[in-house]
SEDO-431089 format. One record per residue (C-alpha): residue number from 1; x, y, z. Coordinates in nm, 4 decimals, always signed. Example, Ala and Ser with C-alpha at 12.3 -4.5 7.8 and 13.67 -1.06 7.14 Angstrom:
R; num; X; Y; Z
R; 1; +1.2300; -0.4500; +0.7800
R; 2; +1.3670; -0.1060; +0.7140
This chain:
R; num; X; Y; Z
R; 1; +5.4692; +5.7738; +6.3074
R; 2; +5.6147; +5.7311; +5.9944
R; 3; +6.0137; +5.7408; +5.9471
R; 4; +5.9759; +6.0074; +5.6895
R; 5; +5.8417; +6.2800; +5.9313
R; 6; +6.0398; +6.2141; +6.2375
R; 7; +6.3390; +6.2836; +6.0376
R; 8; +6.2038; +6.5991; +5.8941
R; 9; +6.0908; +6.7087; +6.1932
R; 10; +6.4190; +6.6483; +6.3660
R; 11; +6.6123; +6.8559; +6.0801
R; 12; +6.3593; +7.1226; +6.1030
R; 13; +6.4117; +7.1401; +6.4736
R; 14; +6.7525; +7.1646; +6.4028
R; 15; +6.7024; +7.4914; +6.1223
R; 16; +6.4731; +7.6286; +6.3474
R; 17; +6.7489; +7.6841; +6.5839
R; 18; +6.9203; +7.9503; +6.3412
R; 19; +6.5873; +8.1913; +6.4413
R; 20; +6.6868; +8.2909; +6.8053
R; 21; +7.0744; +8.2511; +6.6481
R; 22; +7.0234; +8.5244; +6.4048
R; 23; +6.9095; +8.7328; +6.6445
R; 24; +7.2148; +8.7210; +6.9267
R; 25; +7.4378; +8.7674; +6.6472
R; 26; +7.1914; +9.1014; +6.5588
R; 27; +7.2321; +9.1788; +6.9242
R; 28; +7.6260; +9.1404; +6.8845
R; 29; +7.6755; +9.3277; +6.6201
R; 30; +7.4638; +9.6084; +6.7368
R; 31; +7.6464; +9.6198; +7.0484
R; 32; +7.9765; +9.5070; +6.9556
R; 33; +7.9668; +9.6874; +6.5720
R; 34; +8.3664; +9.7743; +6.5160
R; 35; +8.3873; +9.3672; +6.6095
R; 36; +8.1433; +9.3029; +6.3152
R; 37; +8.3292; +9.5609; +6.0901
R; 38; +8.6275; +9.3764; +6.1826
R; 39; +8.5039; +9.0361; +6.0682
R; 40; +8.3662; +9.1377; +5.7192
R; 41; +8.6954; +9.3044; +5.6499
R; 42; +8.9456; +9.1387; +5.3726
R; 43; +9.2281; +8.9447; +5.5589
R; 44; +9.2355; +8.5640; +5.5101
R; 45; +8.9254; +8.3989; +5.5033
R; 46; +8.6871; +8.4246; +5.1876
R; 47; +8.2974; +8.4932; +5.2045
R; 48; +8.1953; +8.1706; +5.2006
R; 49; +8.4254; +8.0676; +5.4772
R; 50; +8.2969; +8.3477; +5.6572
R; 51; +7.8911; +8.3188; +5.5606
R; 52; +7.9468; +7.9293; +5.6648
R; 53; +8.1119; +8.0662; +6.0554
R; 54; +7.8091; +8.2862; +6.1211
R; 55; +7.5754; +8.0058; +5.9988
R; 56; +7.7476; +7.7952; +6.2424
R; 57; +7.7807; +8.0335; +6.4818
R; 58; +7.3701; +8.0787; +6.4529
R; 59; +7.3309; +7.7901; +6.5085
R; 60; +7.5103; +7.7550; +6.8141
R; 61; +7.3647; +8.0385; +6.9883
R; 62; +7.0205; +7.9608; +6.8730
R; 63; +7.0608; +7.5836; +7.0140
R; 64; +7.1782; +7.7617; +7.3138
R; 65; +6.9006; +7.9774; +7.3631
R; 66; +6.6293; +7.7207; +7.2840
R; 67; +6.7992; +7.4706; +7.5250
R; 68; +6.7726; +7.6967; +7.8351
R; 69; +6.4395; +7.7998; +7.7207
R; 70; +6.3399; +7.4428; +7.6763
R; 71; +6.4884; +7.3435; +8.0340
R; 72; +6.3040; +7.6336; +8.1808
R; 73; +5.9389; +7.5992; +8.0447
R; 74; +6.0247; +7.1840; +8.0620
R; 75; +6.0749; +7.2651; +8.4316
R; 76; +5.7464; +7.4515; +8.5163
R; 77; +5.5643; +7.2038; +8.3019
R; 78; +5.7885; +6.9181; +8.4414
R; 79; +5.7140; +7.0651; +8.7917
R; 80; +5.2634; +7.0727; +8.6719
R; 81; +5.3085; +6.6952; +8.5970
R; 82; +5.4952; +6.6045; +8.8992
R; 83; +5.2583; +6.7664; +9.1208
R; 84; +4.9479; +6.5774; +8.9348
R; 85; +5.1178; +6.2418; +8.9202
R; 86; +5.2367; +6.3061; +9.3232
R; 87; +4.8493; +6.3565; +9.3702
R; 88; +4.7692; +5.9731; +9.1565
R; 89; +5.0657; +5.8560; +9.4081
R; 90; +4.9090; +5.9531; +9.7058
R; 91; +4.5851; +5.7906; +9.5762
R; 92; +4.7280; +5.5058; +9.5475
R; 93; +4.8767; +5.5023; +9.8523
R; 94; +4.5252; +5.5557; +10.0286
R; 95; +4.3994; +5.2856; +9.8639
R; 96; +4.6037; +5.0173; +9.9262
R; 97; +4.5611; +4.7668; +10.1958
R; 98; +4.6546; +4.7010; +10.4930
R; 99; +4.8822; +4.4390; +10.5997
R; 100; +4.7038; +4.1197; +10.7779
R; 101; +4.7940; +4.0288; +11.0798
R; 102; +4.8280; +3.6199; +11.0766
R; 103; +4.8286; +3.5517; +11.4646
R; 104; +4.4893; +3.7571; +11.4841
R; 105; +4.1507; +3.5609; +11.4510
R; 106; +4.0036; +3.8273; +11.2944
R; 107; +4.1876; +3.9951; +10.9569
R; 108; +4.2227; +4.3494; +10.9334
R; 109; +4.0431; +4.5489; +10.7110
R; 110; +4.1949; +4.6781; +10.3964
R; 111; +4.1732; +5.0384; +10.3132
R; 112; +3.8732; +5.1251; +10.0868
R; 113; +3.9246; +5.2131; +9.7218
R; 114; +4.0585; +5.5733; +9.5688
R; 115; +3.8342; +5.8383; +9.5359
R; 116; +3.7138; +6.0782; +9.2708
R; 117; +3.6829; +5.9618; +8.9359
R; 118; +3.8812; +5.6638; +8.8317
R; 119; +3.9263; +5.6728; +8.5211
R; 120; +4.1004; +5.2925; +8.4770
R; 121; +3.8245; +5.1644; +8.6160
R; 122; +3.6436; +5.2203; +8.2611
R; 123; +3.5309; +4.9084; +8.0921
R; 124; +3.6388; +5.0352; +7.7421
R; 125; +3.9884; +5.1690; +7.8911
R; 126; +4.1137; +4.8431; +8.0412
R; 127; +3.9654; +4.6535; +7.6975
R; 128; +4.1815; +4.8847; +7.5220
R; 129; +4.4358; +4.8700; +7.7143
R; 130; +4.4261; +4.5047; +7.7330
R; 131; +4.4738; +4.4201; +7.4009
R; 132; +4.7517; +4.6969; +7.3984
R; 133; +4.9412; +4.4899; +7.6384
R; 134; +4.8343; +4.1438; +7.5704
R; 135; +4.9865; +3.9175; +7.8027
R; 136; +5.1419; +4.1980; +8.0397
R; 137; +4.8259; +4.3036; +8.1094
R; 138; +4.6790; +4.3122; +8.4799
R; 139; +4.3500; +4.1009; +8.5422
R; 140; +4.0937; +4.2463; +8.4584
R; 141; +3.9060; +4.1964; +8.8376
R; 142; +3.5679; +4.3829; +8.9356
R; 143; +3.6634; +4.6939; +9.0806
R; 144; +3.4509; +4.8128; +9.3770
R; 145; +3.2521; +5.0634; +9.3069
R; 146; +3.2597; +5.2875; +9.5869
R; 147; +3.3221; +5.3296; +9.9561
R; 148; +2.9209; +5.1819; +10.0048
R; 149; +2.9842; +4.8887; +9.8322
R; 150; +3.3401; +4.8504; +10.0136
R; 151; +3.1288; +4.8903; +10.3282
R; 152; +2.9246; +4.6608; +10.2763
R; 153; +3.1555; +4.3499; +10.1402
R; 154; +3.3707; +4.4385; +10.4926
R; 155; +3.0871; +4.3815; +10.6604
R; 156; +2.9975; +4.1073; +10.5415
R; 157; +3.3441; +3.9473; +10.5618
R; 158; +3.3372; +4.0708; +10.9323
R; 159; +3.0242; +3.8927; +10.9795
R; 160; +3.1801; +3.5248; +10.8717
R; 161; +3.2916; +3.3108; +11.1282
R; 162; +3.6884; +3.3415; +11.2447
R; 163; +3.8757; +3.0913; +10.9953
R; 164; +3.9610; +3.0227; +10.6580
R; 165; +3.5910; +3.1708; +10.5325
R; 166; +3.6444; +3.5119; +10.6962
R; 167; +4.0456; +3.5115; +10.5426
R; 168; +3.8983; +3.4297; +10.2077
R; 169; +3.6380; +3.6847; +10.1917
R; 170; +3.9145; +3.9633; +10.3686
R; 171; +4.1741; +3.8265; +10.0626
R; 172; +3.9250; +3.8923; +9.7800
R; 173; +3.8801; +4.2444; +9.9056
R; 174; +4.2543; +4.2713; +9.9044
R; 175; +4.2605; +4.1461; +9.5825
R; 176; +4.0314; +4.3803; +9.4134
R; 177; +4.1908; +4.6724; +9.5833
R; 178; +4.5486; +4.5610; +9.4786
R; 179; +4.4027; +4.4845; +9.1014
R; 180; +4.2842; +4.8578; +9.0533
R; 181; +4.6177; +4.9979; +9.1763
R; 182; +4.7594; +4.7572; +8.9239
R; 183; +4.5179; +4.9292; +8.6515
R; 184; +4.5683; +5.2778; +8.8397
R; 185; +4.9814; +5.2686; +8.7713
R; 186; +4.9284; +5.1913; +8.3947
R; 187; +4.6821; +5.4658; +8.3631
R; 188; +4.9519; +5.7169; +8.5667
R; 189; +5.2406; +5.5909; +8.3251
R; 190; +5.0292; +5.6463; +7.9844
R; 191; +4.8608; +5.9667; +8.1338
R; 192; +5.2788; +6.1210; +8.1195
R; 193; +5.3099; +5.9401; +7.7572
R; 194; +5.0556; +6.1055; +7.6355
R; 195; +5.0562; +6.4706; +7.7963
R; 196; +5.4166; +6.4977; +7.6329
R; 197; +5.3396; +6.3243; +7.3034
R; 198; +5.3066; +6.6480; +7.0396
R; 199; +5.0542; +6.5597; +6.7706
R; 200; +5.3026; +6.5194; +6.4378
R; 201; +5.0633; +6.7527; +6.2305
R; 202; +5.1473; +7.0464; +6.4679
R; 203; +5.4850; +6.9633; +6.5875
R; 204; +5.6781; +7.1709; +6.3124
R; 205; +5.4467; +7.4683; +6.3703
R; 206; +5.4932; +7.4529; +6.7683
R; 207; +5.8655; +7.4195; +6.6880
R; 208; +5.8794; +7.7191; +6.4835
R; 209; +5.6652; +7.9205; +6.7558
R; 210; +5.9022; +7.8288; +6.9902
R; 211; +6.1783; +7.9379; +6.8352
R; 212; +6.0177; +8.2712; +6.7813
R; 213; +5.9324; +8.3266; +7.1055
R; 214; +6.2924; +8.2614; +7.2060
R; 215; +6.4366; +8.5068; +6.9427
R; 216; +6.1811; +8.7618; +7.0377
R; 217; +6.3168; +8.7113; +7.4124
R; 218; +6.6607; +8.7861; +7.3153
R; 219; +6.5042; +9.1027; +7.1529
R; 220; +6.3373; +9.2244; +7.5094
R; 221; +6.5994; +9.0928; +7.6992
R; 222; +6.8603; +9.3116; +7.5155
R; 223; +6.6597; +9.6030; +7.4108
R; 224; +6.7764; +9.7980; +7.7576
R; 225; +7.1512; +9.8186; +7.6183
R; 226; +7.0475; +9.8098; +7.2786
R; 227; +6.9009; +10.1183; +7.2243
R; 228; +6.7916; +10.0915; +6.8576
R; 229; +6.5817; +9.7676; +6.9364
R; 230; +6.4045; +10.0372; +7.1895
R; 231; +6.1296; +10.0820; +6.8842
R; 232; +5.7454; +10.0324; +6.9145
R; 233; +5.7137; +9.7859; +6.5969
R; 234; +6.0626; +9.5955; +6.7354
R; 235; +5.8858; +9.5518; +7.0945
R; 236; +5.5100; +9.5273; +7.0056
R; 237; +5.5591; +9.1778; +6.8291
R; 238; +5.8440; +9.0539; +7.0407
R; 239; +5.5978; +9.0461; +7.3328
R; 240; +5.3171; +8.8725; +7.1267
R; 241; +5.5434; +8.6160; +7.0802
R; 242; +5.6311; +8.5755; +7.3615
R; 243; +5.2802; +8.5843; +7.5143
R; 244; +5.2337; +8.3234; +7.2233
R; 245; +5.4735; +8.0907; +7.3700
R; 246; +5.3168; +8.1509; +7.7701
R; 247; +4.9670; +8.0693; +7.6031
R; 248; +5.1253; +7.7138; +7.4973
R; 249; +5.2250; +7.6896; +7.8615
R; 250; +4.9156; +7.7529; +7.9985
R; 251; +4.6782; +7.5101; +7.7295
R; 252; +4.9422; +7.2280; +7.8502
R; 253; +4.8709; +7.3487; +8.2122
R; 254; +4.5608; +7.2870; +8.1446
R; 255; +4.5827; +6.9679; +7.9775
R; 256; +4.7577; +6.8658; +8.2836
R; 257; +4.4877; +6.9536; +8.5340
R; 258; +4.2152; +6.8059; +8.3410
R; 259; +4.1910; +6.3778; +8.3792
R; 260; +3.8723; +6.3309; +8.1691
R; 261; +4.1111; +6.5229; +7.8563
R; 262; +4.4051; +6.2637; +7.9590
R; 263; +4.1251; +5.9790; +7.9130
R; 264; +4.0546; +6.1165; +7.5756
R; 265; +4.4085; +6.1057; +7.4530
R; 266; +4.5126; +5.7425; +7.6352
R; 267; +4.1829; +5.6084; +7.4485
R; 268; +4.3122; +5.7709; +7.0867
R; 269; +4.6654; +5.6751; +7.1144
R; 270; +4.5606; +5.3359; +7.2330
R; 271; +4.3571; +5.2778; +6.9381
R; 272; +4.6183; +5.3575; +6.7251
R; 273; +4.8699; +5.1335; +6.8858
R; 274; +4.6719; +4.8715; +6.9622
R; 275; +4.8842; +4.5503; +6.7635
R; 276; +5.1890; +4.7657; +6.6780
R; 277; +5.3783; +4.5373; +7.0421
R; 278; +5.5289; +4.9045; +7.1538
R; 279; +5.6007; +4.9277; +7.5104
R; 280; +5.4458; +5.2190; +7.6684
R; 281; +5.8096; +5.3812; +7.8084
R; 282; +5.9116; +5.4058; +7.4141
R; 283; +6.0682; +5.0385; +7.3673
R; 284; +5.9113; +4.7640; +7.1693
R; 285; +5.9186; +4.4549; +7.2505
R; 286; +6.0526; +4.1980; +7.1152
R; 287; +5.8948; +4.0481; +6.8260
């Protein structure tokens, strides 16, 4: 992304901060109104020294209220991811093999490979992927197809004579199986990169809907004490923003769910860094 936008969407993360601030110091001064009457009086300060305190003072609170916002939905969405990358784990996990016992004629089976749709296995993925990498990249090994074809190659390695044959046919299984878990851990680490990775075109308008939605959530939260925030045309559009900000949660939980939409997004954002050396964690490499 270019240097230009980060920065402007930084600052206008920033600004867009002084939304939900405005509207605790609305609550404040509804509530707390001989306070306010108090602070606009004449005594020391001047009203720029005393426009530039509630500015900051905005923007304290509003930084505030994001924040916990942000930790809470981050949380729940933190908590989706966690639960879909525990399931990759476990795949993983059932797919790798078993250790070989050396004193034993005949070497143990590996487990078969992971089931369901696997995604790295994808000829244009790994290619991708690949040249993303360069030299980091895992071997690009046949995968085995299925638990048939694993079937069959175990029997047939079963069916070798006990000695170096048999070992070598057992080992290649290994191999294979070990490869795609290789291929299966980048494919878990760019599936997180790119589920949190906000398309820069729609990052400032996401910001600013956030921010709404945690003004408007001051609004409903205080409206109980607050009686004059107890009106129809106050509450109506605080809770569409609100159920604004819950549909964003739920098109990320669904992003989440889905692997084929993951697949998708890996295969756009590896096109677009393919040559550019970045490390998929954030770091480049060195040149």
């Amino acid at each position: 992304m270019d240097l230009a936008k980060v920065l402007l969407n930084r600052f206008f993360g920033l600004i867009a901060n002084l939304v939900p601030g405005c509207c605790v110091l609305l609550v404040v001064a509804l509530q707390h109104g001989e306070l306010w009457n108090q602070f606009w009086s004449p005594n020391n300060f001047g009203y720029q020294t005393k426009i530039a305190i509630l500015v900051f003072a905005a923007f304290v609170a509003g930084f505030t209220v994001s924040t916990l916002a942000g930790a809470v939905i981050g949380g729940i969405i933190g908590g989706i991811t966690g639960y879909k990358n525990a399931q990759v784990a476990a795949q993983a996990a059932a797919s790798s093999p078993g250790p070989q016992e050396q004193a034993q004629t005949q070497a143990q089976a590996p487990a078969g490979p992971a089931q369901g749709v696997r995604y790295w296995c994808g000829a244009n993925w790994r290619k991708l992927l690949t040249a993303y990498l360069g030299s980091a990249a895992p071997d690009n090994l046949l995968p085995i197809t299925d638990q048939a074809e694993y079937g069959q190659l175990l029997q047939y390695a079963q069916s070798l004579p006990d000695g170096p044959q048999q070992q070598a046919a057992m080992a290649d299984i290994q191999a294979r199986i070990f490869n795609e878990e290789l291929w299966m851990d980048w494919w878990s680490r760019l599936y997180l990169l790119t589920l949190q990775k906000n398309d820069p075109e729609t990052s400032v308008p996401l910001t600013l809907a956030s921010n709404l939605g945690g003004a408007c959530l001051v609004i409903l939260l205080s409206a109980p004490w607050t009686p004059i925030l107890r009106q129809w045309w106050i509450v109506l559009p605080s809770l569409f923003w609100v159920l604004i900000n819950a549909a964003q949660m739920f098109k990320q939980y669904s992003e989440a769910s889905n692997p084929g939409q993951s697949y998708l997004k890996q295969m756009e954002y590896l096109q677009m860094h393919v040559g550019k050396r970045e490390h998929p964690d954030g770091d480049a490499e060195a040149a």
